[in-house]
N, C-alpha and C positions, 0 to 999 in steps of 0.2 A: 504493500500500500504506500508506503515513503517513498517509492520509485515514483508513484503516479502523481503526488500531489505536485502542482507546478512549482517552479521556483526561479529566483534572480539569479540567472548564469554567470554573472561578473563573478569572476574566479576573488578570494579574498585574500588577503594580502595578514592581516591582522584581526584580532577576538579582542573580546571587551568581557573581560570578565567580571560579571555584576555585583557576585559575592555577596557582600552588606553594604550595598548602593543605598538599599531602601532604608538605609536607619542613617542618615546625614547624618542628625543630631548627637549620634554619639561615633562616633569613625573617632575621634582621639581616645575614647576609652576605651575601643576597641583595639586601637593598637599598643596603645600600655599594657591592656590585658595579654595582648597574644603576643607582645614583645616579651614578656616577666615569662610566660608559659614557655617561650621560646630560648631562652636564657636559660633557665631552672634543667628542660628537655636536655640542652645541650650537657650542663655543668653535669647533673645527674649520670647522665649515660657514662660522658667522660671520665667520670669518676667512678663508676662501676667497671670500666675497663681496664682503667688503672690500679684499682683495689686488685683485680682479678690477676693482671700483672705480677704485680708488685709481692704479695704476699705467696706463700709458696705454701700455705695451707689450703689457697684457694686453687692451688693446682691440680683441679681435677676434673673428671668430663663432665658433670653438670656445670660447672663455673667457666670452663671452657664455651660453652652452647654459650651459658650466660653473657659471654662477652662478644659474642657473636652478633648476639640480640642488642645488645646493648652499642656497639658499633654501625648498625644495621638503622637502629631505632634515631639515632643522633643525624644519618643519612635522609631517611625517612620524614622529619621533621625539617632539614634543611632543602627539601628537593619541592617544598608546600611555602613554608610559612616566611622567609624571606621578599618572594613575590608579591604574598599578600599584605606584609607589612608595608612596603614601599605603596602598593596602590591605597591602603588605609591612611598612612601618613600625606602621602603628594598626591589624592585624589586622581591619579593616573590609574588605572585599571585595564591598559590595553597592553596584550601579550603579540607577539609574533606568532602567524601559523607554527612555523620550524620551533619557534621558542614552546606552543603548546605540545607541540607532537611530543617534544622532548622533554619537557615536564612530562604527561603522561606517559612516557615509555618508563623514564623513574619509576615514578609511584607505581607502577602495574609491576615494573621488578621488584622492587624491594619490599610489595607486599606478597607478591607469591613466594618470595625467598623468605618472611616472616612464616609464612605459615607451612613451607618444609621446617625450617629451623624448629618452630612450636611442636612439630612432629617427632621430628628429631627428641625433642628435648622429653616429650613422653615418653618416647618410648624407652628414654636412660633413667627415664623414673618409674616404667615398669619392670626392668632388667634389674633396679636397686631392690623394689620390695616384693618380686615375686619370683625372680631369679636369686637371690642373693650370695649365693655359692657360686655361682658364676659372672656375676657382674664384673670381676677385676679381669676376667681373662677375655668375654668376650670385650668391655669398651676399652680396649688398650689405646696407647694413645695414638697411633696413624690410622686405626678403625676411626677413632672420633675425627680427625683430620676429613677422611674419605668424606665421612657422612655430611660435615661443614661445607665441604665443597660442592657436593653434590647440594646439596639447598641450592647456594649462590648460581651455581651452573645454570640447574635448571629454570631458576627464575630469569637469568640473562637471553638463554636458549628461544626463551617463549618472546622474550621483547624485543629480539633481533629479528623474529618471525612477522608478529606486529609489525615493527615500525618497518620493514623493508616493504609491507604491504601497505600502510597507510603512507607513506609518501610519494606514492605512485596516484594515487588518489585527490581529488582536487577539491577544495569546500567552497560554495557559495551562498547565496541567500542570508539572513541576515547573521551579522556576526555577533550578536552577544550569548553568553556561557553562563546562564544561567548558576552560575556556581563558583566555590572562593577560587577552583583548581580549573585545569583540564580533566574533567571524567570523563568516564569512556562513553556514557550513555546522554552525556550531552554535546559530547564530538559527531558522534555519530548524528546526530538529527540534521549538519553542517557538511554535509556531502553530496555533491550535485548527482550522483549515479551510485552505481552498486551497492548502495545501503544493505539492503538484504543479505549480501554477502558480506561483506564489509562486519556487519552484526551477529552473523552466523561466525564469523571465526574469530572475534572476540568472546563469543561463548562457548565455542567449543573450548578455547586455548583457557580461558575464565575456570573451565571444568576442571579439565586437567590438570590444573595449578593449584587448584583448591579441594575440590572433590575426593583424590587420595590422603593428602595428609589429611586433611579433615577424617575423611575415615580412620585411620588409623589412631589417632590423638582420641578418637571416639574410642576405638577397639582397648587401647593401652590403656584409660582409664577404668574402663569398663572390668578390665580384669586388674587393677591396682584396686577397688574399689571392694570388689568379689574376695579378695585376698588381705584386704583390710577387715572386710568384716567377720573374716575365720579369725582372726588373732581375737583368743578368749578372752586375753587382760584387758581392760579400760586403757592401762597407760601404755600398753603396749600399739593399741590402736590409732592413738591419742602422737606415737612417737613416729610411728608411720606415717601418718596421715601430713602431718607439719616436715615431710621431707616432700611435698609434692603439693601443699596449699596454694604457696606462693604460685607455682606454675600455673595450677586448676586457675586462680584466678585471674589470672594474665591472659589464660586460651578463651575461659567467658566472658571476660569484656570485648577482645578481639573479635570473635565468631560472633557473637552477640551482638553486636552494632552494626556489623558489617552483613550478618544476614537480615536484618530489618531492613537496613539502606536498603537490597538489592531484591527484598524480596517484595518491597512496601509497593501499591499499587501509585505506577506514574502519575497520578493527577496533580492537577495545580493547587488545588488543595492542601496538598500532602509535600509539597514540594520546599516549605521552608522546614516542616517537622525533618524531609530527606537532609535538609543541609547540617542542622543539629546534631543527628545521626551520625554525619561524615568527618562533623567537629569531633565525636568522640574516637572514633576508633582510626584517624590521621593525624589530630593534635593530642590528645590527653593522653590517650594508651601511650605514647611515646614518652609521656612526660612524667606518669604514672610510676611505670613498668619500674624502673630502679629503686622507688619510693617502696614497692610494692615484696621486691627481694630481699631490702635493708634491714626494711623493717621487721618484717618476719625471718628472719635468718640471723641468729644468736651468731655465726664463721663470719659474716660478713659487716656486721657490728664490731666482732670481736679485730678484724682486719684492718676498718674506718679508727676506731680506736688508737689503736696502735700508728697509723701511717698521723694522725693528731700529732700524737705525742711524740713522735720521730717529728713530725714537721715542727715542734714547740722548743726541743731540747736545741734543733739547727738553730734557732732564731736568736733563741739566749745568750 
């Protein structure tokens, strides 16, 4: 049907990303806001990759994954909120086609590479508490390497597929984007022909980037869960459980926001609750995630601690 409806064939040159057009009145709080969120995202990650460095208790493949994430997520937040600060600040909101394609090839890698990695990361948390006799021999450390890479891989693999396909492709009709980013689903309405195809292999390539880890991250829980609730003791359950919380709820906020976005029915109605949506699970989960391992993880408290008071005794 998008093929049919007619449209202004002037090839376009540049997007106007609308974002939070409609709220004038605050564009300076919004950008203090998402500058502080921006800042904190950064600092956080950064320091979670360094703690993970740095300390040689944290040398191990859960903290390994973590600083994966953690690298990934500081990317993640820099490849989004940059853009939009500058159009919040200088009321400038217009992106280059090449400059949109290229923001969205970003964000579509580095969140299918988020969600191998979250895969990954289950699955070292069901090898910990329902393997446990064998945990040290199967995640040794070039198995955990392999597995690191392959994430990255295939998230690159699929946006080199994409974007060698979307730049052969030409957008016209009007240019504003409905949204703070280039999404994919507001790209596409910006294309003079092959829509249909064009949407078809964003969804397939959408499937297969998401669909198996997904599965799996489902499956790995499902039997860490199963295997939590055999353990007879209270505190036994209790010690389990808090080695794989912090995870669980890093994957629920993640999957969680990000399947409402994509499952929420398009209308115009529903189109600013979509953008709220897209705020959680592209700026907070980023900003979150470090907040979220610290705090809950007595190794990683016990690491910030220490790099403190090594950075207090240098100062004196």
């Amino acid at each position: 049907m998008a093929d049919v409806v007619p449209r202004n064939q002037t090839s376009l040159s540049q997007f106007i990303l609308q974002g939070f057009g409609k709220l004038p009145k605050i564009q300076l709080l919004l950008f203090l806001l998402f500058l502080v969120i921006y800042l904190v995202t950064v600092a956080g990650n950064l320091l979670m990759v360094a703690l993970v460095v740095a300390d040689q208790h944290l040398h191990t493949p859960m903290y390994f994954f973590l600083g994966n994430l953690s690298c990934l997520e500081t990317c993640y937040s820099s490849a989004i909120l940059p853009r939009m600060l500058a159009g919040l600040l200088t009321g400038d909101r217009t992106i280059s086609v090449g400059g949109c394609i290229t923001q969205f090839c970003f964000v579509g890698f580095l969140a299918s590479t988020e969600c191998y990695l979250l895969a990954v990361m289950s699955y070292d948390r069901y090898l910990a508490i329902c393997k446990p006799l064998h945990y040290a021999t199967l995640m040794r450390g070039n198995f955990c390497v392999q597995l690191a890479s392959v994430s990255w891989i295939n998230g690159l693999l699929a946006t080199v597929v994409t974007m060698s396909l979307m730049s052969q492709l030409t957008f016209c009709g009007p240019n504003e984007i409905d949204h703070f980013f280039c999404e994919s689903t507001q790209m596409i309405n910006h294309y003079c022909n092959d829509v249909y195809r064009m949407d078809l292999v964003i969804t397939v390539v959408a499937a297969i980037l998401t669909l198996p880890p997904f599965a799996l991250t489902l499956m790995s829980y499902v039997c860490i869960i199963t295997t939590i609730l055999r353990i007879p003791s209270t505190t036994g359950r209790q010690k389990a459980f808090s080695t794989c919380s912090s995870h669980l709820i890093v994957v629920t906020i993640f999957y969680g926001t990000l399947i409402v976005v994509y499952l929420l029915p398009k209308s115009n109605t529903l189109r600013d609750l979509n953008k709220v949506f897209s705020v959680c699970y592209t700026i907070l989960t980023p900003m979150v995630n470090p907040f979220i391992y610290s705090l809950r993880n007595t190794e990683v408290k016990g690491a910030l601690r220490k790099l403190v008071h090594k950075y207090m005794d240098l100062t004196r």
